[in-house]
mmCIF file of the C-alpha atoms, coordinates in Angstrom:
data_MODEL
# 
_entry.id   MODEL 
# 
loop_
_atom_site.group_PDB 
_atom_site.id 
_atom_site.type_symbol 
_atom_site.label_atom_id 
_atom_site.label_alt_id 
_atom_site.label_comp_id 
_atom_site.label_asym_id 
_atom_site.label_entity_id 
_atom_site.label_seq_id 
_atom_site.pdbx_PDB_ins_code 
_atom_site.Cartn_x 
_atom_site.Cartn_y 
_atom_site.Cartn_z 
_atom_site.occupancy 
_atom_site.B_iso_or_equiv 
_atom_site.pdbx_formal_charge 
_atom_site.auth_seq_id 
_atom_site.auth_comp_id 
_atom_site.auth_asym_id 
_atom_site.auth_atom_id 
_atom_site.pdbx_PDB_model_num 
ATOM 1  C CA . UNK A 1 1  ? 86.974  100.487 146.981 1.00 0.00 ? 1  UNK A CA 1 
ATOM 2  C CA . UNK A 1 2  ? 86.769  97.476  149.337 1.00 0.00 ? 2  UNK A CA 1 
ATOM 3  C CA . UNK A 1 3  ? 90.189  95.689  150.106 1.00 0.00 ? 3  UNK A CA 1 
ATOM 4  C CA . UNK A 1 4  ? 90.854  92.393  148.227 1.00 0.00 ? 4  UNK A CA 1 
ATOM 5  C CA . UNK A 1 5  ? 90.573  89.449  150.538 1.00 0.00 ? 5  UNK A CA 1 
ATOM 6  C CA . UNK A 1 6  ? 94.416  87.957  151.026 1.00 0.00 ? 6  UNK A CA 1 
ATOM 7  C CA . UNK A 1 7  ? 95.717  84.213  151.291 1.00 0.00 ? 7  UNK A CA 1 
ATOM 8  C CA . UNK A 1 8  ? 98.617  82.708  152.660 1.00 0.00 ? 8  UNK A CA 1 
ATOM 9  C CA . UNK A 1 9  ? 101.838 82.916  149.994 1.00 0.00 ? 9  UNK A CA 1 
ATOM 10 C CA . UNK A 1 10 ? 102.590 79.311  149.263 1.00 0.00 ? 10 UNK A CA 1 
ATOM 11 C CA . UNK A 1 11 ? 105.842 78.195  148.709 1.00 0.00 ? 11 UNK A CA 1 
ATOM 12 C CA . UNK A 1 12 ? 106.484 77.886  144.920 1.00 0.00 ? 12 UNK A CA 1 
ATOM 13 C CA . UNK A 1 13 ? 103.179 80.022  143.729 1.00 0.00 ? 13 UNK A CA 1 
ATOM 14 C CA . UNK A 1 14 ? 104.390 82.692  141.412 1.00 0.00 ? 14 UNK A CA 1 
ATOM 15 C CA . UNK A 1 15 ? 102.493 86.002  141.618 1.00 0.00 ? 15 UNK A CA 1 
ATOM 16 C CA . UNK A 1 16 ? 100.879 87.235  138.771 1.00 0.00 ? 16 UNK A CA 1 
ATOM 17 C CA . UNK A 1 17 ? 99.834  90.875  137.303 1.00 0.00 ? 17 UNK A CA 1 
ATOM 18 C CA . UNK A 1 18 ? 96.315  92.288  136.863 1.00 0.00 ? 18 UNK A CA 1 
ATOM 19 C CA . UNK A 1 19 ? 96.654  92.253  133.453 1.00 0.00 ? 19 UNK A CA 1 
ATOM 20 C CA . UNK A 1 20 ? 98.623  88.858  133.706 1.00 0.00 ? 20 UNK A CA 1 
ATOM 21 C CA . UNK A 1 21 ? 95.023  87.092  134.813 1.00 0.00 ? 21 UNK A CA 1 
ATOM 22 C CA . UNK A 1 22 ? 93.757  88.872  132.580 1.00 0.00 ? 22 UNK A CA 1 
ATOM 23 C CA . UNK A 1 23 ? 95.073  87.519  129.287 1.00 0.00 ? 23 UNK A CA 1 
ATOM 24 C CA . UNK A 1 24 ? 95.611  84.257  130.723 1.00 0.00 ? 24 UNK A CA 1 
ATOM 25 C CA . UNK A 1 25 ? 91.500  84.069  131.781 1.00 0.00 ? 25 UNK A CA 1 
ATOM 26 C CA . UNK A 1 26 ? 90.823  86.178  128.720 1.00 0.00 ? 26 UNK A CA 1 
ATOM 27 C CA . UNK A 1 27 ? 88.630  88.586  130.457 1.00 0.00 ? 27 UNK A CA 1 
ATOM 28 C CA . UNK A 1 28 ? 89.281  92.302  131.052 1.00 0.00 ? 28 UNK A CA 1 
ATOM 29 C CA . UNK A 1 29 ? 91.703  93.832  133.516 1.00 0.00 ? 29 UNK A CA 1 
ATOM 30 C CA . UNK A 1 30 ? 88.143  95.708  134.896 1.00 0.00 ? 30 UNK A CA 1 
ATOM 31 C CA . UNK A 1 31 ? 86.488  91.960  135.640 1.00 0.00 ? 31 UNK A CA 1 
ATOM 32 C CA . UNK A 1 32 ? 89.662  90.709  136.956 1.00 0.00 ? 32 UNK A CA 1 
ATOM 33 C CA . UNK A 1 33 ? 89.427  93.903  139.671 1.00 0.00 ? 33 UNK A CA 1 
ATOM 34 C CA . UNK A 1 34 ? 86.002  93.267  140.071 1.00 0.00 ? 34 UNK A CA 1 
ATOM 35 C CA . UNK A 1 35 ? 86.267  89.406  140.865 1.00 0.00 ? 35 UNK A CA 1 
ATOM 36 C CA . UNK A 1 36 ? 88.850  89.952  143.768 1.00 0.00 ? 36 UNK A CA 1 
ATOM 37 C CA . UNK A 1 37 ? 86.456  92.836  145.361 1.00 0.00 ? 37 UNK A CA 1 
ATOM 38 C CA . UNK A 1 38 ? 83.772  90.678  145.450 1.00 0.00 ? 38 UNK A CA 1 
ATOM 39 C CA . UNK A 1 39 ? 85.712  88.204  146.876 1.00 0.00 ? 39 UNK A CA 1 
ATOM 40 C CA . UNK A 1 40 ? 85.913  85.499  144.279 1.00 0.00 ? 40 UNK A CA 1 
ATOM 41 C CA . UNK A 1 41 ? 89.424  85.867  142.960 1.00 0.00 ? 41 UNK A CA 1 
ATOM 42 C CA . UNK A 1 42 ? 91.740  86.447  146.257 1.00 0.00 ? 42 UNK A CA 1 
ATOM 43 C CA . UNK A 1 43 ? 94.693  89.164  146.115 1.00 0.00 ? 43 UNK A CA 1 
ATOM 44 C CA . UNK A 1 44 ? 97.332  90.106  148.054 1.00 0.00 ? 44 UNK A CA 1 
ATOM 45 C CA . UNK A 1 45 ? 97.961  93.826  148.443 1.00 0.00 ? 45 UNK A CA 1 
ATOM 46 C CA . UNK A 1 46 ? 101.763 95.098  148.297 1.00 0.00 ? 46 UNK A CA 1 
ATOM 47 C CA . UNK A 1 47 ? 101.573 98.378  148.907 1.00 0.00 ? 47 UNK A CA 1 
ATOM 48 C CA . UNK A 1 48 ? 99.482  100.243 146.193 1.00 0.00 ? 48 UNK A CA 1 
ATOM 49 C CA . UNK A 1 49 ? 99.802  96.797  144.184 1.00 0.00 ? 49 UNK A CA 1 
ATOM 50 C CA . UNK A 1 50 ? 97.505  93.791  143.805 1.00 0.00 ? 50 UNK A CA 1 
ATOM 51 C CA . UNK A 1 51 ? 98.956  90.766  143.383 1.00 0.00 ? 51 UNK A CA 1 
ATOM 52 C CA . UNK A 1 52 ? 97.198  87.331  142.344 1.00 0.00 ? 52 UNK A CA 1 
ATOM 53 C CA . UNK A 1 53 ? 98.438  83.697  143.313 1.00 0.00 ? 53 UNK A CA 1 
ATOM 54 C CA . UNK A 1 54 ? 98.923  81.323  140.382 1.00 0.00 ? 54 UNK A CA 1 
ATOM 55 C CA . UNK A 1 55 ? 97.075  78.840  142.412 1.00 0.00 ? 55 UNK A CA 1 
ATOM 56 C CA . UNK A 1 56 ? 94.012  81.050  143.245 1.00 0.00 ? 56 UNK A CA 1 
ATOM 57 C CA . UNK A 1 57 ? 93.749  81.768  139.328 1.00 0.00 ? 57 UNK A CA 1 
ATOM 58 C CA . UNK A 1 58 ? 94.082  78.193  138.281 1.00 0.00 ? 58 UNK A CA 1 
ATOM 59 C CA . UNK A 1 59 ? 91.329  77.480  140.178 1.00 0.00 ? 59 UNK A CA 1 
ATOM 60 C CA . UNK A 1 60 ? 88.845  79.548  138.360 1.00 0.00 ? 60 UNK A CA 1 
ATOM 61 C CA . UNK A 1 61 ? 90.667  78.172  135.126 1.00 0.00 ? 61 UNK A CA 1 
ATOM 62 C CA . UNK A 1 62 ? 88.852  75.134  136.066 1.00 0.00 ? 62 UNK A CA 1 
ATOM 63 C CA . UNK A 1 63 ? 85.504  73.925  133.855 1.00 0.00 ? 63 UNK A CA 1 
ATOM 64 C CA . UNK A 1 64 ? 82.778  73.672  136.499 1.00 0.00 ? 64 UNK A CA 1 
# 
């Protein structure tokens, strides 16, 4: 498995769960994985964890 791209923490931004972005994008815990391997959703690995900014997953709740 490739390692999730990481951002900067940003002062206020709340980490969220794998299954967290999940329910809130309503899409599976398997697409959310998939999204920050390819890239598209960035993580930030603690440890064995993967962690998602609040910021990074509001942006894909944006309509295009």
């Amino acid at each position: 498995m490739r390692t999730p791209n990481t951002t900067i923490p940003r002062a206020g931004d709340g980490l969220l769960t794998t299954r967290q972005v999940a329910a809130r994008l309503q899409i599976s815990t398997r697409t959310v994985r998939r999204l920050a391997a390819m890239g598209t959703l960035p993580a930030v690995r603690i440890g064995r964890l993967v962690r998602f900014h609040q910021h990074d997953v509001r942006l894909l709740e944006r309509p295009l």
